[in-house]
C-alpha positions in Angstrom: -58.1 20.3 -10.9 -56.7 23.7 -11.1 -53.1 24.8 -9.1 -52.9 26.2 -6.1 -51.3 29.3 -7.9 -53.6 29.0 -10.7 -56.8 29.9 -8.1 -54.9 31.9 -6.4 -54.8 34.1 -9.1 -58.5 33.7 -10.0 -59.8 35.2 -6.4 -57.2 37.7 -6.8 -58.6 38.8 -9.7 -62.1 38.3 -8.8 -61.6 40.9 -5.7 -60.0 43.5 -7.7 -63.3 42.9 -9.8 -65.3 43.4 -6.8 -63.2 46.2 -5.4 -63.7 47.9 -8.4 -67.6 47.9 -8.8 -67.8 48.4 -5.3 -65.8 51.7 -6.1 -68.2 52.6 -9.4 -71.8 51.7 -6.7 -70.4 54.3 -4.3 -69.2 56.6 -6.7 -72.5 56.6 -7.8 -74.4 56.6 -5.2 -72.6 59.6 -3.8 -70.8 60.6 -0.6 -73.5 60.5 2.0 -75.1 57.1 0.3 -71.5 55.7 0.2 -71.0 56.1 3.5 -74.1 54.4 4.9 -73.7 52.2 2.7 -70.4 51.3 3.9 -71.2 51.3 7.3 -74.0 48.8 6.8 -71.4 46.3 4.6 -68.9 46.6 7.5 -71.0 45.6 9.9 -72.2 42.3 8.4 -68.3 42.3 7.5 -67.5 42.2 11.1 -70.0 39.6 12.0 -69.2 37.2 9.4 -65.6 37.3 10.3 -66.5 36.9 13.9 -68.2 34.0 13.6 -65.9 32.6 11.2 -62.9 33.5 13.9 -64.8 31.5 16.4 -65.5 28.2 14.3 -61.7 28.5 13.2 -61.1 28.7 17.0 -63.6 25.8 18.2 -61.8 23.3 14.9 -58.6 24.0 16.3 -58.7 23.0 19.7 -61.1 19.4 18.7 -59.3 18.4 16.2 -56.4 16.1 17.3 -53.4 16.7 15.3 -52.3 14.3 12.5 -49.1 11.5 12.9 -46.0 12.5 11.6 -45.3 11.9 7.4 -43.9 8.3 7.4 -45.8 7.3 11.1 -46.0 3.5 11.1 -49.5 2.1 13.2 -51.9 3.8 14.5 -51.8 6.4 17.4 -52.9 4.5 20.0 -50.9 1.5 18.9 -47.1 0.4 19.6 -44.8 2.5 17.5 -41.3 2.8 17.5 -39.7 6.6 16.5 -35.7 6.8 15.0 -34.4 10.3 14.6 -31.1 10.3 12.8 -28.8 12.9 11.4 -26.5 11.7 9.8 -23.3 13.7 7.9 -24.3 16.9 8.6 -23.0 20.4 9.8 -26.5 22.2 11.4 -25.9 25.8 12.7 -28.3 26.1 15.0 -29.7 24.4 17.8 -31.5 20.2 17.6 -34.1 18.9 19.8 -34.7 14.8 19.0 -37.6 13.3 20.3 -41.2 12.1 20.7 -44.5 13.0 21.5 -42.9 16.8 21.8 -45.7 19.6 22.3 -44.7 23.1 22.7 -46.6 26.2 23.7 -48.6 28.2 26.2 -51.7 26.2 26.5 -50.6 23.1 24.9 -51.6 19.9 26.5 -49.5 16.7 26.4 -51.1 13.6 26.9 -50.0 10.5 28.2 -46.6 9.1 26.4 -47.4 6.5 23.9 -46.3 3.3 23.9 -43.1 2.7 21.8 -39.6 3.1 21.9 -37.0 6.4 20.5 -34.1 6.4 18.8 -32.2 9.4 18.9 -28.8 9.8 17.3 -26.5 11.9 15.6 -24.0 10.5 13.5 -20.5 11.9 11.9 -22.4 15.3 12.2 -21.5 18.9 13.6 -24.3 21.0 16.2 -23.2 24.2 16.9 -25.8 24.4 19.1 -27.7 23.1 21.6 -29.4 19.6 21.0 -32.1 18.0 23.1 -32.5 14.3 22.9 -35.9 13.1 24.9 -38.7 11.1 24.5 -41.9 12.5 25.8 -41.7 16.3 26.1 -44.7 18.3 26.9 -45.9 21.9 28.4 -44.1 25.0 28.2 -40.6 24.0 27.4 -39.3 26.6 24.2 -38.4 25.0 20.6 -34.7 24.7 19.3 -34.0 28.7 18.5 -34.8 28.1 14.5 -31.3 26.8 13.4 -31.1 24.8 10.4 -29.1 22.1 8.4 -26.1 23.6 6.3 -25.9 20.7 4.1 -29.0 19.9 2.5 
């Protein structure tokens, strides 16, 4: 299985390829050629990447989102949520919680059954920190902040 970087590098190098016959074909074919030729690849350009823009769109909004790295149970079931830091210095702001969805449009469901643990122990916030369970609707992130010490 090849790296990430390692295709990355490959379609890289395949477009340049591409760009570069494309730029031999209507070098060719001449200015007036060239340009309806163009026009013609644009335009199936422009579908393709509408239609692709619109199954992007339609995936996003059906497909539930996925638990948490380290979520014990399923997503229905009863699951208990502990949010510690611990011995730290964070210069921005914190917001501790569960079931948290941010965003115009975003749509909270019903809170889940489970408990929350929120602490912060022998630590500094030098801004502001949110502790909640089951946030939802149009309430704004922690400004971007982050952890000094790690």
């Amino acid at each position: 299985m090849a790296s990430r970087r390692a295709r990355a590098w490959a379609g890289a190098v395949l477009l340049g390829i591409g760009l570069v016959a494309l730029g031999v074909l209507f070098f060719r074919a001449g200015l007036e050629s060239a340009d309806r030729l163009a026009s013609v690849i644009g335009v199936f350009v422009g579908i393709v990447g509408l239609a692709l823009t619109a199954y992007g769109t339609a995936q996003t909004r059906r497909t539930p989102s996925a638990p948490p790295a380290g979520h014990q149970g399923d997503v229905t079931g009863a699951t208990d949520v502990t949010n510690v830091i611990r011995d730290a210095t964070v210069g921005g702001s914190v917001r501790q919680g569960r079931d948290m969805t941010f965003g115009r449009g975003a749509r909270g469901g019903a809170p889940q059954a489970g408990g929350v643990s929120n602490s912060v122990e022998n630590s500094t916030v030098r801004g502001d920190l949110t502790q909640s369970r089951d946030t939802f609707g149009e309430a704004s992130p922690p400004d971007g902040g982050g952890r000094t010490d790690a």
